[in-house]
N, C-alpha and C positions, 0 to 999 in steps of 0.2 A: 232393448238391446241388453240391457244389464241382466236382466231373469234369463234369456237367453244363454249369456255367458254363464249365468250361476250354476247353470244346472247343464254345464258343457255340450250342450245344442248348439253346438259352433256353424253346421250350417246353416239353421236357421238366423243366425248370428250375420255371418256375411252374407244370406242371401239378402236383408233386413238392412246392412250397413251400407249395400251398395244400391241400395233403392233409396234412401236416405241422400245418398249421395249424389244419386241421378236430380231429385229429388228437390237440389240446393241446399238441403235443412244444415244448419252449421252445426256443426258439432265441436264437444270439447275435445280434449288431450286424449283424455285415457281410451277413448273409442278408439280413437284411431292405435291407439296403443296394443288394444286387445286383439283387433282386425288384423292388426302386424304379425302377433303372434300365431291365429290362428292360420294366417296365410303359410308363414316360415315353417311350422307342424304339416303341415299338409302339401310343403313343397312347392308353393307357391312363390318362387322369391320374387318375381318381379311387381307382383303384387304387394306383394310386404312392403317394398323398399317404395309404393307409390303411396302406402297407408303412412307412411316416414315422412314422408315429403309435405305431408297436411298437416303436420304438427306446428302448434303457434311459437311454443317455447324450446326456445335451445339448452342442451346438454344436461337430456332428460336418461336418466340409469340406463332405463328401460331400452330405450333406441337404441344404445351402445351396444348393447344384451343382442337386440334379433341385429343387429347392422356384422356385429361380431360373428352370430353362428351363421346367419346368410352369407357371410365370406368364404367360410369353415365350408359348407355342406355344397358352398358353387366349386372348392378347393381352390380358392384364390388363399394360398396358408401366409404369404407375406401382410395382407390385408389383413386376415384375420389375427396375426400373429401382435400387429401391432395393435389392436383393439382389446385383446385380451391380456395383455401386457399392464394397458391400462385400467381395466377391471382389476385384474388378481391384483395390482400393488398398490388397488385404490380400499381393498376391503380383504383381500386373501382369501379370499374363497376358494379350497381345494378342487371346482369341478371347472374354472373356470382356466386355475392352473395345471391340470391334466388335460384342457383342449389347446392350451397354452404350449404345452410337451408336444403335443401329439404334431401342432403345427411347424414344431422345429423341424421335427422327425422328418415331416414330408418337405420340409423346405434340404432335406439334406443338412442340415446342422444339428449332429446329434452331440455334440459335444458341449452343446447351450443348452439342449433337451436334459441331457447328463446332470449337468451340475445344476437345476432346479429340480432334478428329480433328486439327488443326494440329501436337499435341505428339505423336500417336503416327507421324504421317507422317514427320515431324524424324526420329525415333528410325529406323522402317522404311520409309523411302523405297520400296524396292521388294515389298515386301508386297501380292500381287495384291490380295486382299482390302481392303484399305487405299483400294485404286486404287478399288477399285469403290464404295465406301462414295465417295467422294472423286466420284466420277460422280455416283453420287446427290444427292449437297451440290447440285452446280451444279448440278442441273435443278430442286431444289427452289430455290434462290434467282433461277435466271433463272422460273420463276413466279410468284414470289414480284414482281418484277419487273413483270413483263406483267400481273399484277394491279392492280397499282399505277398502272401507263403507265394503264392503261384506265379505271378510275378516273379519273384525273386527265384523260385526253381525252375521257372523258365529260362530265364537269362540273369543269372547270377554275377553281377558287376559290382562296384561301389554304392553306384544311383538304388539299384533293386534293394540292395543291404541294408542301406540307410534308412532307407523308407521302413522295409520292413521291421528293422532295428527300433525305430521312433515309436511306430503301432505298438508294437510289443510292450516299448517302456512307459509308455501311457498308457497302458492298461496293466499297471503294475506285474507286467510276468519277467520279473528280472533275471531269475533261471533261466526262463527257456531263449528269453533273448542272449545271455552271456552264453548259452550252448550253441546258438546259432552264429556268433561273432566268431566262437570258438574254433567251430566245425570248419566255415570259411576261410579260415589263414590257415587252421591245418593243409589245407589242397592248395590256396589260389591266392594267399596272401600278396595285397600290395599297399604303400603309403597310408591311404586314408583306411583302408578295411583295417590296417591294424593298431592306427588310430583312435578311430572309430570303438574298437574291443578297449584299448587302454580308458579311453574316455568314460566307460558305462562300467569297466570295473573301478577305476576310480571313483567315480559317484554310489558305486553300489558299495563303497569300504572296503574293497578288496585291494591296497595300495601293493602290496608286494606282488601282488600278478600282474598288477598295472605295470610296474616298475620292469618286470621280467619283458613285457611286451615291446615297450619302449627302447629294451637296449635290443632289439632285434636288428641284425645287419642292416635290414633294408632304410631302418630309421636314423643310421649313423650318423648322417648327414642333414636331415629334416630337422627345420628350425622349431617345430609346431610344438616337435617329439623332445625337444632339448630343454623347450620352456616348458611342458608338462613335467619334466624329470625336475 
């Protein structure tokens, strides 16, 4: 089995392993270990995860390794999310935390994908792979985005403003959101939309356009607009 493996003759390998097997011959760990592998390469997972199952010893690297990518490649990404979770923060291996990312992404939490990709960018700046994950990020949040714009210039209310308002200030575009807050009271201003504007120019430093907003008629009487003044 071992010469087999050396010299990556993997079918000879499992045709050998599961004759073995039929076979009764006992075998140690690492066979069943290699067989896993070789199954998980070749798409086998049900097979791999029955090579797992013969294992004598518990909370072996390795098992966590194919249990992790046979999660990933069935897209079970919650399963796999939490396996490699425990990999990358048991040894930080950057391939382990870009399948790590990758499973946020498809689990829809790119905001968890985000901010492990911030700290690993820091670390490997120039890490292709990195880059590319890093590409992905912005097309999912300029979507993310354009979803939002549409929404809101579909039916342009409090609800759509706010939402879109949020997107925008978590993605640090504070311009174009205080243009958007802006735009909206120009036309269609009500309580919370001009609110809403006083709120994000006050956080953005802007106090004296805050202040302008807040003495607006419609606020004269609004308790929210008094305690912000």
């Amino acid at each position: 089995l071992q010469s087999y493996y050396d010299v990556s003759n993997y079918q000879f390998y499992s045709n050998l392993y599961q004759a073995l097997l039929y076979s009764k011959v006992t075998l140690d760990d690492p066979y069943h270990i290699k067989a896993a592998y070789i199954y998980l390469w070749d798409g086998r997972y049900e097979l791999a995860k029955d090579a797992l199952k013969r294992l004598q010893q518990d909370n072996n690297i390795d098992e966590a390794k194919i249990r992790a990518d046979i999660c990933y490649y069935q897209g079970n990404y919650s399963c796999a999310a939490g396996l490699y979770e425990k990999l990358y923060y048991s040894g930080y291996e950057i391939d382990y935390a870009i399948k790590l990312i990758n499973s946020y992404i498809y689990m829809g939490n790119s905001a968890k994908a985000q901010r492990l990709y911030n700290v690993l960018i820091r670390k490997n700046p120039s890490s292709e792979k990195l880059q590319k994950i890093g590409t992905k990020l912005d097309e999912i949040k300029e979507k993310y985005v354009q979803e939002k714009k549409e929404a809101y210039e579909k039916n342009p209310n409090d609800n759509t403003l706010k939402s879109y308002a949020i997107t925008l200030d978590s993605l640090g575009r504070t311009k174009e959101n205080l243009l958007v807050l802006h735009q909206h009271n120009a036309k269609m201003a009500t309580q919370k939309s001009l609110l809403l504007e006083a709120k994000y120019l006050s956080w953005a430093g802007r106090s004296e356009e805050a202040l302008k907003v807040l003495k607006s008629e419609k606020l004269t009487s609004d308790l929210e607009a008094k305690l912000m003044l």
